[in-house]
N, C-alpha and C positions, 0 to 999 in steps of 0.2 A: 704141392709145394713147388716154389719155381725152384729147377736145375743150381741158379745161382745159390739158391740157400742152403739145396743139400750141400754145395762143396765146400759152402763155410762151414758148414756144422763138420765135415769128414775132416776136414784138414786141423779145424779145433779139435778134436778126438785124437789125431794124429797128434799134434800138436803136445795134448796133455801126455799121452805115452810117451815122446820123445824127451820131454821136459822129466820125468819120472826116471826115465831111463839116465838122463846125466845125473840126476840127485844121484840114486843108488850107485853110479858107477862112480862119483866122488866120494860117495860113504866108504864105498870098499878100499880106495885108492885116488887118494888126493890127487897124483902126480899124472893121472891117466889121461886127464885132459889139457892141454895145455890154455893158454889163457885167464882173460877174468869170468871163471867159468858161473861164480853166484849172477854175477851180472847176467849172462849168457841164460842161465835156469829161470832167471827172475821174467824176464822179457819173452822167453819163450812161455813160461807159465802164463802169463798177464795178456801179451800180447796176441801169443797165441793159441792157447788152449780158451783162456775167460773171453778174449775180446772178439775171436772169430763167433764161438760160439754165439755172442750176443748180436753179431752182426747177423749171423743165420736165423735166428729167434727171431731178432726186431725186424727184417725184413719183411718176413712173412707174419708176423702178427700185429707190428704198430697200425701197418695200411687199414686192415679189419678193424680196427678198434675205431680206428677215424670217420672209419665208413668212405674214405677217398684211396683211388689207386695210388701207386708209390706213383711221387712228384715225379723222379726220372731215374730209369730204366740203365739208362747211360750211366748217367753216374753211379748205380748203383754197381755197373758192369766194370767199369773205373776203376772206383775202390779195391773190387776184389784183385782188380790187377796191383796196385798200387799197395796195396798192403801184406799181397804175397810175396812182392818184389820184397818191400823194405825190411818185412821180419828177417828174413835167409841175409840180408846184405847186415844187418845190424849185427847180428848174432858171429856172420864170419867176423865182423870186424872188432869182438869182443873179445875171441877168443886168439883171434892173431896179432890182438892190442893194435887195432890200425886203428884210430880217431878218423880219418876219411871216411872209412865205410859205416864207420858207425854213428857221424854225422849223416852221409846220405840215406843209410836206412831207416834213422831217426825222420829225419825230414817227407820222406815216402812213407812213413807209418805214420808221422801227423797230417799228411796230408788225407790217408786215407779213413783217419776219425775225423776229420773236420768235413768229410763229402758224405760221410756219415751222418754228421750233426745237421749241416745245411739240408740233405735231404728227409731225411726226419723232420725235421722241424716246417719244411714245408711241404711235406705229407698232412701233418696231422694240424697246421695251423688251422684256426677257424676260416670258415669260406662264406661268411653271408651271417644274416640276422640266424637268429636262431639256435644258431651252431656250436 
């Protein structure tokens, strides 16, 4: 498995612990976190425990399936920056209720499902008769 995939899958694992960690510490005490913390749990669950997670799986398993190598390497290396950035920027700006960061982390986290999408899709597109 390439390097890049184990560190989606560890940082979605992270990810999920972390997100479990604000549930439970707002169950015990509402008041513990400041912010829009359901927002904050929701996006770290989704964003980043489900989506890293799916970025690590589909990396290393859509290419096999295609029978062609990932379209590009780069952009795959991209993403991961691009989506580590924006989760940590969203999540500060949820919970410090700043709309700035939670615009730019939004925008760096679609950016980096959309380099997801594009390169997926022309991984696994057809390449010739046959195919």
């Amino acid at each position: 498995m390439h390097k890049r995939n184990r560190i989606y899958i560890t940082i979605g694992l992270i990810y999920g612990i972390a997100g479990g960690l604000v549930a439970l510490t707002r169950l015990i005490d509402p008041t513990l976190i400041p912010g829009n913390v359901p927002r904050a749990h929701g996006h770290i669950m989704l964003l980043g425990f489900f989506l890293m997670f799916i970025y690590g799986v589909g990396f290393h398993v859509l290419p096999r399936f295609s029978g062609f190598p990932l379209y590009s390497e780069r952009m795959a290396n991209w993403q991961l920056y691009f989506a580590n950035a924006g989760l940590p920027i969203m999540i500060a700006g949820w919970l410090s209720l700043n709309n700035l960061l939670v615009v730019t982390g939004g925008v760096l986290s679609y950016a980096a499902i959309l380099m997801f999408g594009v390169n997926m899709l022309l991984t696994v597109k057809s390449k010739g008769p046959g195919r």
